[in-house]
PyMOL commands that place a pseudoatom at each C-alpha (Angstrom):
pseudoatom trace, name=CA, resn=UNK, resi=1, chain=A, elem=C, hetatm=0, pos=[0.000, 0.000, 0.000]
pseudoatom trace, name=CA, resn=UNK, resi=2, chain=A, elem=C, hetatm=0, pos=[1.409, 3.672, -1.279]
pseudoatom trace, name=CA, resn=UNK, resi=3, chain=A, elem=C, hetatm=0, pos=[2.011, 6.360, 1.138]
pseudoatom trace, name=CA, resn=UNK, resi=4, chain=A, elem=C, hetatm=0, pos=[-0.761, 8.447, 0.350]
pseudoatom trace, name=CA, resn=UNK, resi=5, chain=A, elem=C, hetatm=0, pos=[-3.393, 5.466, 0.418]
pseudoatom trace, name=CA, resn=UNK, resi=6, chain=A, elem=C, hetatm=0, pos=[-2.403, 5.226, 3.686]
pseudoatom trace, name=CA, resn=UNK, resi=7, chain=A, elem=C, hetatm=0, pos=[-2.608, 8.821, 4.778]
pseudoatom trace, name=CA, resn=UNK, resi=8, chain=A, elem=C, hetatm=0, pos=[-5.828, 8.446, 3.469]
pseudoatom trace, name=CA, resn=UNK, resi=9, chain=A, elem=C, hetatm=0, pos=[-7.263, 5.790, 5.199]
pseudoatom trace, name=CA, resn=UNK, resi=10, chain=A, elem=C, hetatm=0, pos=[-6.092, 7.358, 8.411]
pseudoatom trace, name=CA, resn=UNK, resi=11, chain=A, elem=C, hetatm=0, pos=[-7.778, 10.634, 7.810]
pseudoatom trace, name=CA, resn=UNK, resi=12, chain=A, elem=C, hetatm=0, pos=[-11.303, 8.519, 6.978]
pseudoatom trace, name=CA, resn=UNK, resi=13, chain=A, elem=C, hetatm=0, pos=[-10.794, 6.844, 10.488]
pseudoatom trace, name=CA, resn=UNK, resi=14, chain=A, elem=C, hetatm=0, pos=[-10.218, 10.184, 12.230]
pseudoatom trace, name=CA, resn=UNK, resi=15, chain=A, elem=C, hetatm=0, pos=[-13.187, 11.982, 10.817]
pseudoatom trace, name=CA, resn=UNK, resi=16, chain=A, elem=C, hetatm=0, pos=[-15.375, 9.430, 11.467]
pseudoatom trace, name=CA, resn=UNK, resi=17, chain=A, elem=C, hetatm=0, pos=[-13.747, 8.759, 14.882]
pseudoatom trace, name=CA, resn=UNK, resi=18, chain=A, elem=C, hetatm=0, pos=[-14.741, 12.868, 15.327]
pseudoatom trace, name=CA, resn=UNK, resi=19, chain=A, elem=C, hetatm=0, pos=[-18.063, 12.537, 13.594]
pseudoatom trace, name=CA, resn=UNK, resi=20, chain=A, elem=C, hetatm=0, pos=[-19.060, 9.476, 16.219]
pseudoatom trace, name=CA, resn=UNK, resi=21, chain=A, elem=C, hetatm=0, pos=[-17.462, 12.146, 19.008]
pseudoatom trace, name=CA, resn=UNK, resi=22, chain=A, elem=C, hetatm=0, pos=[-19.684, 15.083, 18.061]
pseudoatom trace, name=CA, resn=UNK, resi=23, chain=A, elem=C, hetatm=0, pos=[-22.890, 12.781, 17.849]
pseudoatom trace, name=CA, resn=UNK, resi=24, chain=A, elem=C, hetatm=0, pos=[-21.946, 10.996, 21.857]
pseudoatom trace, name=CA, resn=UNK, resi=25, chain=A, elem=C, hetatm=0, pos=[-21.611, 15.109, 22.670]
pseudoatom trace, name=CA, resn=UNK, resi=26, chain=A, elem=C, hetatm=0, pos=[-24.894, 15.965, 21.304]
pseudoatom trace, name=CA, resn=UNK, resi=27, chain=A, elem=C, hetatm=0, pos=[-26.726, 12.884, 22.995]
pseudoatom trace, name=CA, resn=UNK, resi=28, chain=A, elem=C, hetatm=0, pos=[-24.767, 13.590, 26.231]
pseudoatom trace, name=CA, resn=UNK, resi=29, chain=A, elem=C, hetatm=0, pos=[-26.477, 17.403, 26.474]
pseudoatom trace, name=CA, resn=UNK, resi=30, chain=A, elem=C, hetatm=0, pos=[-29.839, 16.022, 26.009]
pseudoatom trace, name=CA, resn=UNK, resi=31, chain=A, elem=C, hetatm=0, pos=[-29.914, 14.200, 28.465]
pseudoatom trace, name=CA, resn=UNK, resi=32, chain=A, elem=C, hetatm=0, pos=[-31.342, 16.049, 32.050]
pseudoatom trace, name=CA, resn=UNK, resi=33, chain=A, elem=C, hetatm=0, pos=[-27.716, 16.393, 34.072]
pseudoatom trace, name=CA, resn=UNK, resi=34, chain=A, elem=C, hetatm=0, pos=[-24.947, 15.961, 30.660]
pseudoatom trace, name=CA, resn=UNK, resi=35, chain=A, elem=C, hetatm=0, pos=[-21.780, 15.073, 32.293]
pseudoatom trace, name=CA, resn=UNK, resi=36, chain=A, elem=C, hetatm=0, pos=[-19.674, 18.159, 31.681]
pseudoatom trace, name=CA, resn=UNK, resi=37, chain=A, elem=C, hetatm=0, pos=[-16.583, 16.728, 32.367]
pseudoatom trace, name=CA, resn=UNK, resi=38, chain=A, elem=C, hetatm=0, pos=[-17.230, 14.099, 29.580]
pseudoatom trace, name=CA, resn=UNK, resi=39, chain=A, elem=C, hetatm=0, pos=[-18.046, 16.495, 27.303]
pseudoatom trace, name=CA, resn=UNK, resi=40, chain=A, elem=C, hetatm=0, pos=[-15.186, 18.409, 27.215]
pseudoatom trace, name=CA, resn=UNK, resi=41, chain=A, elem=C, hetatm=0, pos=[-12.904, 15.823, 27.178]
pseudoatom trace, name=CA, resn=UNK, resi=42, chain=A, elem=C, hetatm=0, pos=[-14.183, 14.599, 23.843]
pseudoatom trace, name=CA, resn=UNK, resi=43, chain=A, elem=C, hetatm=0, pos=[-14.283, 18.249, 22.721]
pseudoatom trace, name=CA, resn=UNK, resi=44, chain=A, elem=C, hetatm=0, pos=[-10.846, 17.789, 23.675]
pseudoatom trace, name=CA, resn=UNK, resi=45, chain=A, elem=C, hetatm=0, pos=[-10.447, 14.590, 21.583]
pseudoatom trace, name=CA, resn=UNK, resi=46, chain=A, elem=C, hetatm=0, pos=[-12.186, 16.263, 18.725]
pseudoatom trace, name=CA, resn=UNK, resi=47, chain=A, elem=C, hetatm=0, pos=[-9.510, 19.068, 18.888]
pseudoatom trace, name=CA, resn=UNK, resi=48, chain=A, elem=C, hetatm=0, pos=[-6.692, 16.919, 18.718]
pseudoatom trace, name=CA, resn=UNK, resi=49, chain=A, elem=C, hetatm=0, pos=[-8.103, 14.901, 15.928]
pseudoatom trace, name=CA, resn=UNK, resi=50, chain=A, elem=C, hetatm=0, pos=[-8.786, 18.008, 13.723]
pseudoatom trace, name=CA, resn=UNK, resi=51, chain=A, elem=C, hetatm=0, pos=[-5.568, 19.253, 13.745]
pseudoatom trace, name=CA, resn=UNK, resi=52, chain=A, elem=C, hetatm=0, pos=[-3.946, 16.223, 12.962]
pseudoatom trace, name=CA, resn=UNK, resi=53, chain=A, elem=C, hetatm=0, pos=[-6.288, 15.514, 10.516]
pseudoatom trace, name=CA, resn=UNK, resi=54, chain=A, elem=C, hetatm=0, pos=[-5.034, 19.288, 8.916]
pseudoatom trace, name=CA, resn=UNK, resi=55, chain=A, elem=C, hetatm=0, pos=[-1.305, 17.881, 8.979]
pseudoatom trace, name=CA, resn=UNK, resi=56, chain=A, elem=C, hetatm=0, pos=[-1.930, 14.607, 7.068]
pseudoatom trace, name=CA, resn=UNK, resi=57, chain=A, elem=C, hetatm=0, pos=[-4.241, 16.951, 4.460]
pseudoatom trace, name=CA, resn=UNK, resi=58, chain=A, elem=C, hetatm=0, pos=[-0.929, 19.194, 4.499]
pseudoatom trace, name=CA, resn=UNK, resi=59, chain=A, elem=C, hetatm=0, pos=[1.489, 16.200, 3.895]
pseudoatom trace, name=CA, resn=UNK, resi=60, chain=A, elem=C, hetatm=0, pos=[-0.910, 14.613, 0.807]
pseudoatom trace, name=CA, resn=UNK, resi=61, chain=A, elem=C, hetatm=0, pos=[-1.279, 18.340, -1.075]
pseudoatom trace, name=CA, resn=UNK, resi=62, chain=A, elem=C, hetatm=0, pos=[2.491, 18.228, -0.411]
pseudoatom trace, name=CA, resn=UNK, resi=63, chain=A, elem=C, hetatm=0, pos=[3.149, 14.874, -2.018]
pseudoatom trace, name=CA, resn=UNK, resi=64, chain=A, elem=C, hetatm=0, pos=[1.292, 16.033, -5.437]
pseudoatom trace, name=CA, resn=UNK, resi=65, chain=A, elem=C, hetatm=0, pos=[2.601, 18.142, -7.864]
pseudoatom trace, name=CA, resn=UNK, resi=66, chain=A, elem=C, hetatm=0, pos=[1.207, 21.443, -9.075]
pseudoatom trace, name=CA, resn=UNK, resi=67, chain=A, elem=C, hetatm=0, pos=[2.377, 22.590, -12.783]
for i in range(1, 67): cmd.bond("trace and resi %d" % i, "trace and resi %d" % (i + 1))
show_as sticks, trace
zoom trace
């Protein structure tokens, strides 16, 4: 498997991985007492995910080549 197949298959995981995240954080708030602490730590998550799903989108534009 190439490099950028790879990259690629790791950036699906991660935004589904943040999409699953966002949905347990919406859930969580409906609920009558949503467990703040929870919450923020997969805002947390969600953070960390989205900016390393920016560097792998950096490192594939990087691999092409732009005439």
């Amino acid at each position: 498997m190439g490099r950028n197949k790879k990259l690629r298959i790791r950036l699906e995981s991660l935004r589904g991985r943040i999409t699953d995240h966002r949905i347990k954080i919406a859930l969580e708030q409906q609920g009558v007492h949503p467990d703040r602490r929870l919450i923020k730590h997969w805002e947390v998550e969600i953070r960390a995910w989205e900016q390393t799903v920016s560097n792998l989108e950096r490192r594939l534009k990087k691999g092409k080549r732009y005439d």
